[in-house]
Kinemage of the C-alpha trace (Angstrom):
@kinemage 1
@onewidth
@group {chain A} dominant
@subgroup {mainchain}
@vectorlist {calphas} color= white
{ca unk a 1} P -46.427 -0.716 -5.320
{ca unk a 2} L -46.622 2.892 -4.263
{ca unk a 3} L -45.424 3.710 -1.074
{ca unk a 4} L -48.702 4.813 0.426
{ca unk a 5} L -50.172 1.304 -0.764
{ca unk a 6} L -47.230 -0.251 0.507
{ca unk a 7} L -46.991 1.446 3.795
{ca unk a 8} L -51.165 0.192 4.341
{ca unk a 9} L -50.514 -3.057 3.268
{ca unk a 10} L -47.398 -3.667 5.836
{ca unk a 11} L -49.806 -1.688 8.682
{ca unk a 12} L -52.572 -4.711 7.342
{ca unk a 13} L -49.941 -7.348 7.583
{ca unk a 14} L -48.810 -5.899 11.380
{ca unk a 15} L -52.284 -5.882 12.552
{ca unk a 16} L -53.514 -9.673 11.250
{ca unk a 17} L -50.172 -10.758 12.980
{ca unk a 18} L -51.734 -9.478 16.189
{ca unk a 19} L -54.393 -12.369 17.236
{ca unk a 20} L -51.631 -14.691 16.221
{ca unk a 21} L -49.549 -13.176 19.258
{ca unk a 22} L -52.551 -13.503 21.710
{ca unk a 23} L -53.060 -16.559 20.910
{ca unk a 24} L -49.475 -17.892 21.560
{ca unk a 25} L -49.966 -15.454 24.460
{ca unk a 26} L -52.753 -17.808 25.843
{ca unk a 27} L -50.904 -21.154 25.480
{ca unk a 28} L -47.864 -19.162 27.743
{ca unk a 29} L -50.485 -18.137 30.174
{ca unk a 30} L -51.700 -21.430 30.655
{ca unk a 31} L -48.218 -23.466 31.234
{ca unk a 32} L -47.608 -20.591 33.634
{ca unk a 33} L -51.011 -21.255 35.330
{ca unk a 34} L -49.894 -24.834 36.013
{ca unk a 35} L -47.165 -23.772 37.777
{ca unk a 36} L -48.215 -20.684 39.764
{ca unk a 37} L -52.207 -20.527 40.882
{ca unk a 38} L -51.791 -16.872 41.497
{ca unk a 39} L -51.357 -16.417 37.977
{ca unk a 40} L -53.847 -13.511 36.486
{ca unk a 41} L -54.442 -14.112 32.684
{ca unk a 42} L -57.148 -11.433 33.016
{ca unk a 43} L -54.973 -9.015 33.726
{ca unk a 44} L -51.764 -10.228 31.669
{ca unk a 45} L -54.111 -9.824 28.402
{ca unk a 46} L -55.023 -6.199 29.669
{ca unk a 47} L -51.565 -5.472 29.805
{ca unk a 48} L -50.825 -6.918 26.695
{ca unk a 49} L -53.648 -4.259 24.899
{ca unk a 50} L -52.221 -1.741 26.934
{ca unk a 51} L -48.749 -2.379 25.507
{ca unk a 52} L -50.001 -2.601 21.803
{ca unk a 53} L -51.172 1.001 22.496
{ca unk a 54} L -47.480 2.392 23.261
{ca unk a 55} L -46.276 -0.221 20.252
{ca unk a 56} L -49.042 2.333 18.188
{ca unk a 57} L -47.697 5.584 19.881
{ca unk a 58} L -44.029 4.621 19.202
{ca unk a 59} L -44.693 3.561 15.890
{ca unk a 60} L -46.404 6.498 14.944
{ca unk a 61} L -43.334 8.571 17.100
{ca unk a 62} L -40.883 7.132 14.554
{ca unk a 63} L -42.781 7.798 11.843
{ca unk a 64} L -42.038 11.350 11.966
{ca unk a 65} L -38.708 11.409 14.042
{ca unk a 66} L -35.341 9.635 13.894
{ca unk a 67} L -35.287 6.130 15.261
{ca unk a 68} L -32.923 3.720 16.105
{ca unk a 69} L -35.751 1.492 14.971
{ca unk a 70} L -35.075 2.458 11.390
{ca unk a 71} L -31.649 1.596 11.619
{ca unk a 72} L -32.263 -1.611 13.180
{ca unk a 73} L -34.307 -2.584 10.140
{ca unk a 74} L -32.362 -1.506 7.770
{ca unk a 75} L -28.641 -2.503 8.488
{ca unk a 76} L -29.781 -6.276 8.163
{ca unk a 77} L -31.898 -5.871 5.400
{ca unk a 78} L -29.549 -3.808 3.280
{ca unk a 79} L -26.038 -4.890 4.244
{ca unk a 80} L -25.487 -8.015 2.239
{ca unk a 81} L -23.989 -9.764 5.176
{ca unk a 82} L -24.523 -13.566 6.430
{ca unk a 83} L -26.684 -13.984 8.968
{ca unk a 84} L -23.859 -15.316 11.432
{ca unk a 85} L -21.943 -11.912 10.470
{ca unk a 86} L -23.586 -10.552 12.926
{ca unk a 87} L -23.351 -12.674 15.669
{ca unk a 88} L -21.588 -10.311 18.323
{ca unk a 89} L -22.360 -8.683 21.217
{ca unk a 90} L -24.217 -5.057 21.704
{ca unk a 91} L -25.900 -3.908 18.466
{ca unk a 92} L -25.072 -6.207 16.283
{ca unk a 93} L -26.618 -9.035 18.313
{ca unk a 94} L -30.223 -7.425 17.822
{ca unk a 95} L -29.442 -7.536 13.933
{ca unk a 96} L -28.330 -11.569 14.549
{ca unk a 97} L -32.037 -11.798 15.850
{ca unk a 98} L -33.652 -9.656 13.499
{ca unk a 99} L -32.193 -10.904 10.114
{ca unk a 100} L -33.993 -14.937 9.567
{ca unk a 101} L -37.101 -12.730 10.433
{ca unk a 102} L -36.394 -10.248 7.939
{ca unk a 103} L -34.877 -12.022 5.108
{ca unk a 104} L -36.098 -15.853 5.680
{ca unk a 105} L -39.790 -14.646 6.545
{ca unk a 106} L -40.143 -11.452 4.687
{ca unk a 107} L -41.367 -9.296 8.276
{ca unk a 108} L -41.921 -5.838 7.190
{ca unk a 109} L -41.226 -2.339 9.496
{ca unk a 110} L -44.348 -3.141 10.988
{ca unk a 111} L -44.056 -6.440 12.050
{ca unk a 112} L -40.795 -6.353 13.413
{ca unk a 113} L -41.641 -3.220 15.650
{ca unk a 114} L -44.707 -5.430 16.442
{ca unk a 115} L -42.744 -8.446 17.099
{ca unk a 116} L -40.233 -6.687 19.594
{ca unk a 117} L -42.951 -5.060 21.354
{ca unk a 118} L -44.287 -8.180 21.699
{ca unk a 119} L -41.115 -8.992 22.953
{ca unk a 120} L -41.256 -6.340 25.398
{ca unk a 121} L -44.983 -7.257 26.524
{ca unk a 122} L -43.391 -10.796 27.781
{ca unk a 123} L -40.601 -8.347 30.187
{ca unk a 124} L -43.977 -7.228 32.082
{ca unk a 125} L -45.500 -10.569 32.392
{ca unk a 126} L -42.301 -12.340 34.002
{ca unk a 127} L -41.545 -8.756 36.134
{ca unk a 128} L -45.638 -9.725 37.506
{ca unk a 129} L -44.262 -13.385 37.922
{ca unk a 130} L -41.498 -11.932 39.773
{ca unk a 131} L -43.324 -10.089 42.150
{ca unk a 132} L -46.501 -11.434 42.933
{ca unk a 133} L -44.495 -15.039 43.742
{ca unk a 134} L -42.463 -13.496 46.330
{ca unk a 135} L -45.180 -10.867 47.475
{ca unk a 136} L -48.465 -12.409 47.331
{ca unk a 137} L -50.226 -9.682 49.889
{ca unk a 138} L -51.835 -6.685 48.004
{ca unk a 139} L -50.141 -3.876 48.707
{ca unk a 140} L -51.616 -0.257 48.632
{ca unk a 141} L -49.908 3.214 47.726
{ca unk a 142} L -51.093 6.469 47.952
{ca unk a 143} L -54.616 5.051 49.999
{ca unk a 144} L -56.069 3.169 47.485
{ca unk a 145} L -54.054 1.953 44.351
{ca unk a 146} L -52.886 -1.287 43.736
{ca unk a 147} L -48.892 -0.861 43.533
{ca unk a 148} L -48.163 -3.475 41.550
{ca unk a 149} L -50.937 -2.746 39.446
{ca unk a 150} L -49.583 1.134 39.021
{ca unk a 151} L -46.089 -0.453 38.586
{ca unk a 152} L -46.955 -2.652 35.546
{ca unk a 153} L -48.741 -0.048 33.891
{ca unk a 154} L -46.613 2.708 34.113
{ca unk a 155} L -46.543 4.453 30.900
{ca unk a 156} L -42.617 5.412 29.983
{ca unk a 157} L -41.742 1.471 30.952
{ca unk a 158} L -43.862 0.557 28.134
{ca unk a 159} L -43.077 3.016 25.642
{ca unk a 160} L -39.383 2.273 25.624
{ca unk a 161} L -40.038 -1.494 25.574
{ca unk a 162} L -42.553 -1.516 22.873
{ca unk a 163} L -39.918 -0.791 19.157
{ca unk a 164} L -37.447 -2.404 17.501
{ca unk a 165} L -34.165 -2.256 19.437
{ca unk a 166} L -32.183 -3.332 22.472
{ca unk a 167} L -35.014 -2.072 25.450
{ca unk a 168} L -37.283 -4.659 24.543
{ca unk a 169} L -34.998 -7.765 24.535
{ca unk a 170} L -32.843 -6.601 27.563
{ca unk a 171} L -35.968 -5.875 29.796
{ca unk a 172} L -37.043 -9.528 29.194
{ca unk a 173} L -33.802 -10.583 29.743
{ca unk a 174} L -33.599 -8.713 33.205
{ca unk a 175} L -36.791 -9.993 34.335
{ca unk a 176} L -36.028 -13.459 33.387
{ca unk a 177} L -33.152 -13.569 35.547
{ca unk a 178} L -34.748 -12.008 38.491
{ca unk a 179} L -37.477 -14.853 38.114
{ca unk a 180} L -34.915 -17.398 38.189
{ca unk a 181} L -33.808 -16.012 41.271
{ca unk a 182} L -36.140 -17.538 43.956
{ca unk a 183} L -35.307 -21.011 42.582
{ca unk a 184} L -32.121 -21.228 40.275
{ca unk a 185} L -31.861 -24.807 40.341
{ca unk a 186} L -35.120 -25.229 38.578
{ca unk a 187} L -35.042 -22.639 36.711
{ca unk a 188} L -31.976 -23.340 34.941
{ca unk a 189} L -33.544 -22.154 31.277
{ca unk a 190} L -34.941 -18.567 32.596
{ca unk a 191} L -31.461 -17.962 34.499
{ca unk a 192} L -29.275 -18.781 31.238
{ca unk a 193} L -31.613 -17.064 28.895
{ca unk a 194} L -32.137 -14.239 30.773
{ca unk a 195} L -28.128 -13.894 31.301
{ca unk a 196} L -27.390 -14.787 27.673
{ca unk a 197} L -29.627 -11.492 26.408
{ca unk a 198} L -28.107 -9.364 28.862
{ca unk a 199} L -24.566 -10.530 28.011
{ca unk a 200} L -25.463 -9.966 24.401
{ca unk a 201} L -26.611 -7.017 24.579
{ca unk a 202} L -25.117 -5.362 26.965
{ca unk a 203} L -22.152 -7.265 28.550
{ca unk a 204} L -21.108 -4.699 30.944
{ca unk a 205} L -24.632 -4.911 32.428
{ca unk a 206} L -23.882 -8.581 32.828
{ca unk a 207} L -21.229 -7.960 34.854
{ca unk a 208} L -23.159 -6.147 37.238
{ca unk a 209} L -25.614 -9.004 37.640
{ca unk a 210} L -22.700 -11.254 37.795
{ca unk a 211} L -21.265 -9.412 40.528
{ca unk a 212} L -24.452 -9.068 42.492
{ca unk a 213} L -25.086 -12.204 42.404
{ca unk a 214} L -21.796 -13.228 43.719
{ca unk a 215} L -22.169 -10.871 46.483
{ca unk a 216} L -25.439 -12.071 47.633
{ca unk a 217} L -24.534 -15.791 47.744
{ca unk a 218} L -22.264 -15.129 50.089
{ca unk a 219} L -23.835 -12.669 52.385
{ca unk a 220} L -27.641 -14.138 52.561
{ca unk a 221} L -28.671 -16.105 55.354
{ca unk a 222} L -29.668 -18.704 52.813
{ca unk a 223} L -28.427 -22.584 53.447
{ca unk a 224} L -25.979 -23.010 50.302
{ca unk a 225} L -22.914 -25.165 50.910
{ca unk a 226} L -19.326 -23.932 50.384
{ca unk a 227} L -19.288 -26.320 47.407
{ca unk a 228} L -22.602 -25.084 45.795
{ca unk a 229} L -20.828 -21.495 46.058
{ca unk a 230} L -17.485 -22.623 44.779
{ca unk a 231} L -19.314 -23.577 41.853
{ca unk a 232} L -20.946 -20.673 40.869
{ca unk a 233} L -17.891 -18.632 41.981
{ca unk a 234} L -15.999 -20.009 39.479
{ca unk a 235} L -18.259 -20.267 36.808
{ca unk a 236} L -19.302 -16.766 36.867
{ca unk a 237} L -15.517 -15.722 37.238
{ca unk a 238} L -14.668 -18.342 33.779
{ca unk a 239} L -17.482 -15.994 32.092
{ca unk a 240} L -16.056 -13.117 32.608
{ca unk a 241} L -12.664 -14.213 32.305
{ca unk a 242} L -13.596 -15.612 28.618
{ca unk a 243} L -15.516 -12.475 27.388
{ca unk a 244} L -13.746 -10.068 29.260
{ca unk a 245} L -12.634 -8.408 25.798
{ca unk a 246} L -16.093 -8.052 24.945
{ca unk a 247} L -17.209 -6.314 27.934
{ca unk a 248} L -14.326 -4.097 27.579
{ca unk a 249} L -14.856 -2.885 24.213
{ca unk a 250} L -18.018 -1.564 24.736
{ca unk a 251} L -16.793 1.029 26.865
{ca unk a 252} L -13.536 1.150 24.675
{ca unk a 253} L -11.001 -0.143 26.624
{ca unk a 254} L -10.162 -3.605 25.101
{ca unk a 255} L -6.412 -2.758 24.424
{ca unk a 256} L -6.162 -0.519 27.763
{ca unk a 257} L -2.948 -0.576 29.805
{ca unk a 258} L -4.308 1.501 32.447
{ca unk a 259} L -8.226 0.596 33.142
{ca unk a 260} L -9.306 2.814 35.627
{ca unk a 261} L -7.288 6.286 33.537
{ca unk a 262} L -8.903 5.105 30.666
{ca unk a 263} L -12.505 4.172 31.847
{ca unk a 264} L -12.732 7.789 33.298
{ca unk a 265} L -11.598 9.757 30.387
{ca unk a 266} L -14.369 7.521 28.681
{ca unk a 267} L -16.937 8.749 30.794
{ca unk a 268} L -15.769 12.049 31.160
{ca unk a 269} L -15.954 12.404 27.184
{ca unk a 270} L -19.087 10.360 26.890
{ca unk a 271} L -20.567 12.873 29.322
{ca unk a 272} L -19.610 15.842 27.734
{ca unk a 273} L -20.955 14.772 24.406
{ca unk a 274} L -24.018 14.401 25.814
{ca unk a 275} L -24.326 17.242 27.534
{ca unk a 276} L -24.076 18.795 23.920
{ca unk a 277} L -27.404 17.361 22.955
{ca unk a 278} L -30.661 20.025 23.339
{ca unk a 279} L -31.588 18.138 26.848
{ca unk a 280} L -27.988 17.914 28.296
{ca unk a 281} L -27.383 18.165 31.570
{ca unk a 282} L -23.884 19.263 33.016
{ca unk a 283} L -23.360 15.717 35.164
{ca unk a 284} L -20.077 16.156 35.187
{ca unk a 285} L -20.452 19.534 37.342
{ca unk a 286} L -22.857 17.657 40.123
{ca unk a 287} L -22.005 15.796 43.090
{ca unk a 288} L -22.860 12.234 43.358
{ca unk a 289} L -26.253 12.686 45.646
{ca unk a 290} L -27.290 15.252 42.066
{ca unk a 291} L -26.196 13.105 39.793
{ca unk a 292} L -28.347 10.033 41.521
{ca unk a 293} L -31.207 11.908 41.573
{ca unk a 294} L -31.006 13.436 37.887
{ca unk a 295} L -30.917 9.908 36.670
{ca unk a 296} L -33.947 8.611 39.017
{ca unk a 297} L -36.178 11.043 38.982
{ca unk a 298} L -35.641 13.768 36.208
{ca unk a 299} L -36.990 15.656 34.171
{ca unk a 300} L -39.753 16.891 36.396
{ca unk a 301} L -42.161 20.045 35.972
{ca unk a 302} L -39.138 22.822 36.051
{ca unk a 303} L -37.134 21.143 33.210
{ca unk a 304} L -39.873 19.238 30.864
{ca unk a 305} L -41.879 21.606 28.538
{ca unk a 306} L -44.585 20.451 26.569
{ca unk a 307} L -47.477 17.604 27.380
{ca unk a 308} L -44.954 14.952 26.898
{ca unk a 309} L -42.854 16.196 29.337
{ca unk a 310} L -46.148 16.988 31.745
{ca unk a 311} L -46.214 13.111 31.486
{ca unk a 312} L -42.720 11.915 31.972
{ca unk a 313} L -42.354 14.148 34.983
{ca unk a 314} L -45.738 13.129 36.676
{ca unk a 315} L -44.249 9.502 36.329
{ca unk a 316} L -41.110 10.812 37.593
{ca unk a 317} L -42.675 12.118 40.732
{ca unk a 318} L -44.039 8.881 41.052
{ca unk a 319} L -40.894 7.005 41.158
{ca unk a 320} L -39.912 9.532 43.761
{ca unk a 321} L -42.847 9.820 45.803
{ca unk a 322} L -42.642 5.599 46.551
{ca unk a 323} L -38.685 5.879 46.916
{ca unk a 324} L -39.166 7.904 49.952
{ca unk a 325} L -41.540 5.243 51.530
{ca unk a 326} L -37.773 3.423 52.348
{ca unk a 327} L -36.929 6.694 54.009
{ca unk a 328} L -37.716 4.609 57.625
{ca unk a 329} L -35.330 3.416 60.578
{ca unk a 330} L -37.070 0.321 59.559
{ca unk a 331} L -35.676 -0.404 56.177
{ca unk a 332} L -32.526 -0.917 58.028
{ca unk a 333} L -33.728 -3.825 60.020
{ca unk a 334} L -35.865 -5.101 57.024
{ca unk a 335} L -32.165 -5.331 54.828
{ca unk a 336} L -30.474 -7.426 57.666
{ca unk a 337} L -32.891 -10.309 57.472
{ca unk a 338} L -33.905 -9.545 53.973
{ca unk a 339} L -33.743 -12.938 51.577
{ca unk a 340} L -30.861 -12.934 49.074
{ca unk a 341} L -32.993 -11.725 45.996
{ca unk a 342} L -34.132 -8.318 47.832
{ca unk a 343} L -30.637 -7.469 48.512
{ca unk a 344} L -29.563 -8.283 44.862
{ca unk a 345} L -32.031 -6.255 43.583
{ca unk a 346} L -30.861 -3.307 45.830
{ca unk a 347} L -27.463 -3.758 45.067
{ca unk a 348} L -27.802 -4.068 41.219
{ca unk a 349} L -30.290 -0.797 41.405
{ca unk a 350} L -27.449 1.237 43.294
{ca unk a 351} L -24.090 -0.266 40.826
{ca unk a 352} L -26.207 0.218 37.910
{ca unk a 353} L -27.492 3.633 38.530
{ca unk a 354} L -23.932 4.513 40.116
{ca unk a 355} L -22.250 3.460 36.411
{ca unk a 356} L -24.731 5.343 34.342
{ca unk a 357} L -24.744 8.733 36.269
{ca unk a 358} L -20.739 8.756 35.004
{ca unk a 359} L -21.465 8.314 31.089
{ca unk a 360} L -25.794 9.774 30.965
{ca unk a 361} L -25.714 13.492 30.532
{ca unk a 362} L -28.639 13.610 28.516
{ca unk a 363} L -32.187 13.614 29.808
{ca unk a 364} L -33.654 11.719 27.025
{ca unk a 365} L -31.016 8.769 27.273
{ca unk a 366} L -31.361 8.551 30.745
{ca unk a 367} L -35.474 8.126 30.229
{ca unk a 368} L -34.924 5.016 28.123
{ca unk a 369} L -31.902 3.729 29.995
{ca unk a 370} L -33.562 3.703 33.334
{ca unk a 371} L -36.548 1.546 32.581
{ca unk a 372} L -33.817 -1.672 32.497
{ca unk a 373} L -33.334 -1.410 36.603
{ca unk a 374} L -35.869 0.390 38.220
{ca unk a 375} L -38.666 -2.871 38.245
{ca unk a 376} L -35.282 -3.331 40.641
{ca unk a 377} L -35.819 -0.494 43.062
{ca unk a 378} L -39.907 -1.352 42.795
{ca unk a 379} L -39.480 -4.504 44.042
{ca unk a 380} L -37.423 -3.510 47.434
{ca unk a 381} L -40.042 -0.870 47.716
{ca unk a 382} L -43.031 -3.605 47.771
{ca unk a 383} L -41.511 -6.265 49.594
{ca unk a 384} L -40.361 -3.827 52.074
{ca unk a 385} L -44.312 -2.729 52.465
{ca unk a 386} L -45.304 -5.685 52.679
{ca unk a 387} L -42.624 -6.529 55.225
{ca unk a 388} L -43.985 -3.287 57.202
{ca unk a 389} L -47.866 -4.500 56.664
{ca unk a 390} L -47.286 -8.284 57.617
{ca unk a 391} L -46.391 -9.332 61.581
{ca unk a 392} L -46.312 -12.511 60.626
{ca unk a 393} L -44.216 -12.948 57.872
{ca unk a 394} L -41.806 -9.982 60.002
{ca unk a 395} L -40.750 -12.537 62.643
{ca unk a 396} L -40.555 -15.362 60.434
{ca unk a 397} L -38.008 -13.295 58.197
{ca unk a 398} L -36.157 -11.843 61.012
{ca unk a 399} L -35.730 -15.742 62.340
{ca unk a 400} L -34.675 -17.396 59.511
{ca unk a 401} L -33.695 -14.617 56.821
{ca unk a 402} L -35.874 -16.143 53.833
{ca unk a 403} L -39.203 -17.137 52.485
{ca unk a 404} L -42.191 -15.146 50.673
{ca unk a 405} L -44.940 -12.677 51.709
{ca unk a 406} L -48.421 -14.658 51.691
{ca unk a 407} L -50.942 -13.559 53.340
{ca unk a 408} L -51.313 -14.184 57.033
């Protein structure tokens, strides 16, 4: 088979696979229904076109430019490994998942880019689970758009979630977990899922969730015994204590004698080498306050030529433009009574971002990297409006330190 024919033919196997995935996307739509009444189907399978879209853009990106995507198809297609070869952590984990698809089921390019942004899609619609269950008033930004309509559609969140490759897979993972938040007990399978991809993944971001979550179950106003918090104490800590080598050797530091020497001349080298690449930035020259904002908000207008960067940089300016809304007296009031998720989701926005601006120095990593935490910042930014729009809901929060914003 040529490889014109053979390219159409995978493009006509990709796009067949499609209503297969909105169908399967209707059965999850209804068990969700049962559960939450608030649920919008309507608008989950508007998303889910919208997605496909960036899937096509990205696609058609990689056709033309170097992708990790290629090598993610190719390494367990080609390699002549066993599929449980390539069980490990970080990259090698997205080839463990990719390879019965590949080799048992005979998924193309195509369908495997289609399949992860499919993957991706499901990040968005448990990210709108975890908002509109906490936040169930309609919030408005900028006079008269929806925010968490604006939030779920902004463009660069899709494009980096919609290819073959870790952004997919971790965003799903991330939003998993913060569903599981508001009732861990009960959600038992979203919490360990969610936590298993991250840990796979990315193991060091793991340990950031792991120690949010420890701080918040100690410092939230929530009822949870000293036994209940015991327990997850020390299973967390057993987690980290068992795949501590793992988490080290992704920053290269598994035979270390001297962590914190080490982890900086990391970073300091990792930044460097980016700062090599044609959008470098010299991170390692700014102060902490630059080096925050470079990661949040750039590139904008002065440093993004071209129509794609016209587009990053007006999404950029909206990420900035709703960060300042938590530039109040307010805000500080709002984080004393604040429930335990809204102050893990701060915390894990600020230790996140705070690790990245140390190794990022390069402005087109930092545009994919980002997307994993900032449905974090979003969500402090909406329940804090709604916190400001809502009397009723204020006093009960600042009386008992817990519960969800429903309309009064």
């Amino acid at each position: 088979m040529s490889p014109d024919i053979n390219l159409i033919h995978n493009l006509l196997q990709a796009v067949m696979f499609i209503p297969f995935l909105y169908l399967v996307n209707q059965y999850i739509f209804k068990k969700i229904r049962e559960k939450h009444d608030f649920f919008s189907a309507s608008l989950m399978n508007k998303l889910f076109y919208y997605h496909l879209i960036f899937a096509g853009i990205y696609y058609t990106y990689a056709l033309f430019n170097p992708s990790d995507s290629k090598r993610y198809y190719r390494v367990p297609s080609r390699e002549g490994k066993a599929w449980n070869d390539f069980l490990e952590t970080g990259t090698s984990f997205i080839d463990f998942v990719s390879y019965p698809f590949i080799n048992f089921l005979g998924f193309s390019y195509e369908m495997m880019m289609l399949l992860f942004s499919w993957v991706g899609f499901l990040g968005f619609v448990y990210a709108y689970l975890f908002f509109k269950e906490n936040i169930l008033l309609k919030i408005k930004v900028f006079k008269k758009i929806d925010f968490l309509v604006l939030i779920l559609f902004l463009p660069n969140m899709h494009f980096w979630t919609a290819s073959l490759g870790k952004g997919a897979p971790i965003f799903l993972g991330l939003m998993l977990f913060a569903y599981a938040l508001r009732k861990p007990k009960s959600r038992i399978l979203s919490l360990s899922l969610g936590s298993l991809l991250v840990f796979a993944i990315r193991p060091h971001m793991f340990l950031l969730l792991a120690g949010a979550g420890i701080f918040c179950i100690f410092f939230n106003k929530n009822q949870i015994s000293i036994r209940q918090k015991a327990i997850f104490v020390g299973a967390i800590t057993g987690v980290l204590i068992l795949f501590s080598k793992q988490i080290l050797e992704i920053v290269h530091l598994g035979n270390s004698q001297n962590l914190i020497a080490d982890f900086l001349s990391f970073t300091e080298n990792r930044a460097e080498n980016l700062e090599n690449a044609s959008s470098g930035v010299p991170m390692t020259d700014y102060s902490l306050v630059e080096k925050f904002f470079t990661f949040w908000f750039r590139p904008l207008f002065f440093d993004a030529p071209g129509i794609l960067g016209i587009i990053v940089s007006i999404e950029n300016l909206i990420y900035l433009l709703l960060f300042t809304k938590l530039f109040k007296k307010s805000f500080f009031g709002f984080l004393k009574t604040a429930p335990g998720h809204v102050k893990l989701s701060l915390i894990l926005f600020f230790t996140t971002s705070f690790a990245m601006t140390f190794v990022m120095s390069n402005l087109g990593i930092i545009l994919r990297q980002k997307t994993m935490i900032m449905y974090f910042l979003f969500f402090v930014i909406y329940y804090f409006l709604a916190y400001e729009k809502n009397t009723v809901f204020r006093i009960k929060q600042e009386i008992t330190g817990s519960g969800s914003m429903r309309a009064a």
